[in-house]
N, C-alpha and C positions, 0 to 999 in steps of 0.2 A: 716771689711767686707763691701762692698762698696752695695749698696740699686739698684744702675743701673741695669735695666735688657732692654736693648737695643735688643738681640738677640729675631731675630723672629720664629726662632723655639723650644720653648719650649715644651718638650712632658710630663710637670707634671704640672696637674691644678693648678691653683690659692690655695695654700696652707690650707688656712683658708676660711669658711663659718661664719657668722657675725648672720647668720638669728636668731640662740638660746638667741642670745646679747637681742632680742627684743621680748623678750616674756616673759610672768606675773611670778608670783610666782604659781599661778594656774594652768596655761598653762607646766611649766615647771615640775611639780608636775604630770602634766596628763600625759604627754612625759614618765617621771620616772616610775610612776608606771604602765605602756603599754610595756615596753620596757626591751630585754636583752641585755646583754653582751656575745659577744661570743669570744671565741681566736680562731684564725686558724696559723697552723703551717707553716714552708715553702712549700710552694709545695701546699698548700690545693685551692678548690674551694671554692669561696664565693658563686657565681652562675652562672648557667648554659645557656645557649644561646637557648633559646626557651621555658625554664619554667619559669612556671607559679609565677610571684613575689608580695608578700605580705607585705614587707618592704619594709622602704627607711634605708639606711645603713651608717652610722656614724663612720667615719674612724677615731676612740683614738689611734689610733697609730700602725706603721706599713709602709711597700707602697707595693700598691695594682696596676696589670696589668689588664686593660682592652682591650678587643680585640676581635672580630669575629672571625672565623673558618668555614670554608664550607667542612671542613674532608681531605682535600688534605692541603691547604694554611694556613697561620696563619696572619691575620695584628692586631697589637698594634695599637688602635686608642690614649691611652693617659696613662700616669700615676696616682695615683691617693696617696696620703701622708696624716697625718694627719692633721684632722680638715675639712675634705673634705665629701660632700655625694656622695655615688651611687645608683642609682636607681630611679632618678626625671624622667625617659624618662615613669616611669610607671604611674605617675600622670596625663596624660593624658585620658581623660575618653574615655571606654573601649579598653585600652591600658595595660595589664597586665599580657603581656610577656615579661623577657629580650630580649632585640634585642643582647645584647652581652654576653660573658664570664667576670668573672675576679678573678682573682689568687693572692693568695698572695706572694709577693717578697720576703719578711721576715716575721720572725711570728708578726702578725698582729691581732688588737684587737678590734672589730667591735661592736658597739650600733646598734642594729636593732629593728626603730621604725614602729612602725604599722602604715600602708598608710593611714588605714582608718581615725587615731585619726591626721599624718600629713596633710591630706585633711582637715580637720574641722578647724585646726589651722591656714592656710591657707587661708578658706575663711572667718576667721573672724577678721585675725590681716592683718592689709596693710602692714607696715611695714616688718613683717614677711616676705611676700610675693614677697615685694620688696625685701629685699635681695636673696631669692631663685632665682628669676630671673634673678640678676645678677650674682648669680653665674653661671646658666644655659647659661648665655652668655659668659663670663669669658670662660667656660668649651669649648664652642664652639669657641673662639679664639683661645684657645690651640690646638684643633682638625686643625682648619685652619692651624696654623702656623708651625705644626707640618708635613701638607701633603706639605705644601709650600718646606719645608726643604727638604723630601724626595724626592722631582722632581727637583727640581731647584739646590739645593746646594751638589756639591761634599764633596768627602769623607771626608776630612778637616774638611772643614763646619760643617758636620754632627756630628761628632765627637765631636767637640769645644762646640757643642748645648745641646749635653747630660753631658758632665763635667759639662757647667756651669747651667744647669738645677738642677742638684742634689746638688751642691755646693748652688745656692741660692737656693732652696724651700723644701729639706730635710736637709740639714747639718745646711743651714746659715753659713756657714763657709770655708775658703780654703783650709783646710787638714779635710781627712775624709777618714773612711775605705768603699767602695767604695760596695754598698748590692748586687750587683747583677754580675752573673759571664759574662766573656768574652762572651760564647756562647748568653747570653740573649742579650751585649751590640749586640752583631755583628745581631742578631733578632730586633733590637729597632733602628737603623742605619741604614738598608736595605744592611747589608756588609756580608761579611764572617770571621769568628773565625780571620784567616790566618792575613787578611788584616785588623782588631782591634787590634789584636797585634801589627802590623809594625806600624800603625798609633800611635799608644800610647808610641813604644819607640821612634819616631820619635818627638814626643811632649816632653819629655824625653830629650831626644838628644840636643832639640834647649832651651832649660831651659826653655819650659811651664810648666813643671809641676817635679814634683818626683814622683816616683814610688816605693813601699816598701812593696811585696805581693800586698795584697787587700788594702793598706794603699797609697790615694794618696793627693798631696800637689800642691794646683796650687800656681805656682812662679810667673806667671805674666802675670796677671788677664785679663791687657788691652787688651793684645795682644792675648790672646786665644778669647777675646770679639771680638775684630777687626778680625780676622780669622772667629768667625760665622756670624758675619755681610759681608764680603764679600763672603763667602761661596768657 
């Protein structure tokens, strides 16, 4: 499996967060005994767009949709896979509302630490701190290159950007059952069911990829890379 991620529109955050790497036997101990485990099924809310948030949330496994809603529209700002947090936008002081939604893709198994004891940890480990904010920037290229995709790059593009998305930063790998159905790809694509479909036998057709149900297999890697870079 090739480490290149050349395509600019990724819409799943940087995989891994590094910040837990750098913190004491103490600190990690405080994290532990402050904090639950929760599982959410397919289909479940993590949280809500406008309530009130108490944790920052620790993605063990799973991938998670985050997104707004204004009750007519829906936009997917990003994905979100394991080793990932949600909920840094509440660490801003007196900031502690979700400004968004997010759902779980699959069932998905979430550590939810308490803001209060993430703030203290925070201000007293740099290091810490430095990694949170690259990931908060990390997070916010993804956002970029994700709206970049949407406006700029056809159907093609768009398409090639969400394979090889889940292929590196959930599979790791070029064959993989594929978590999320047509209707959601064709929501995360800016397409319709109709035209996911056609694009996908069409990728099919020219030997990017195989198709086996929900089982798919990228045959050739360059060339779906080259198709999202020139969009």
């Amino acid at each position: 499996m090739t480490n290149k991620e050349n395509f600019t529109g990724c819409t799943i955050s940087s995989p891994h967060c590094k910040c837990f790497e750098c913190l004491s036997e103490e600190e990690l101990e405080l994290i532990d005994s402050t904090s639950v485990v929760v599982k959410y099924k397919q289909g479940e809310i993590l949280c809500k767009q406008g309530s009130l948030s108490s944790h920052i949330m620790q993605i063990e496994s799973g991938l998670v949709k985050v997104f707004i809603d204004n009750g007519q529209n829906t936009l997917v700002l990003k994905l979100i896979s394991t080793g990932n947090l949600l909920g840094l936008s509440s660490l801003k002081k007196g900031s502690n509302i979700y400004p968004y939604s997010a759902m779980a893709y699959i069932d998905t198994t979430v550590k939810q630490i308490d803001i209060n004891i993430f703030n203290q940890i925070l201000s007293n480990n740099a290091a810490f701190a430095k990694e949170v904010i690259e990931l908060l920037v990390a997070n916010s290229v993804t956002i970029h290159g994700r709206f970049f995709c949407l406006v700029h790059k056809q159907t093609y593009g768009r398409m090639a950007d969400i394979l090889l998305c889940i292929s590196n930063r959930v599979f790791k790998a070029k064959d993989f059952d594929m978590p999320i159905s047509r209707k959601e790809l064709a929501e995360l694509t800016g397409m319709n069911a109709e035209t996911v479909i056609r694009i996908l036998k069409k990728f099919q057709d020219d030997g990017l990829i195989d198709m086996k149900g929900k089982s798919i297999e990228i045959l050739d890697y360059d060339r779906l890379n080259k198709l999202s870079e020139v969009g």
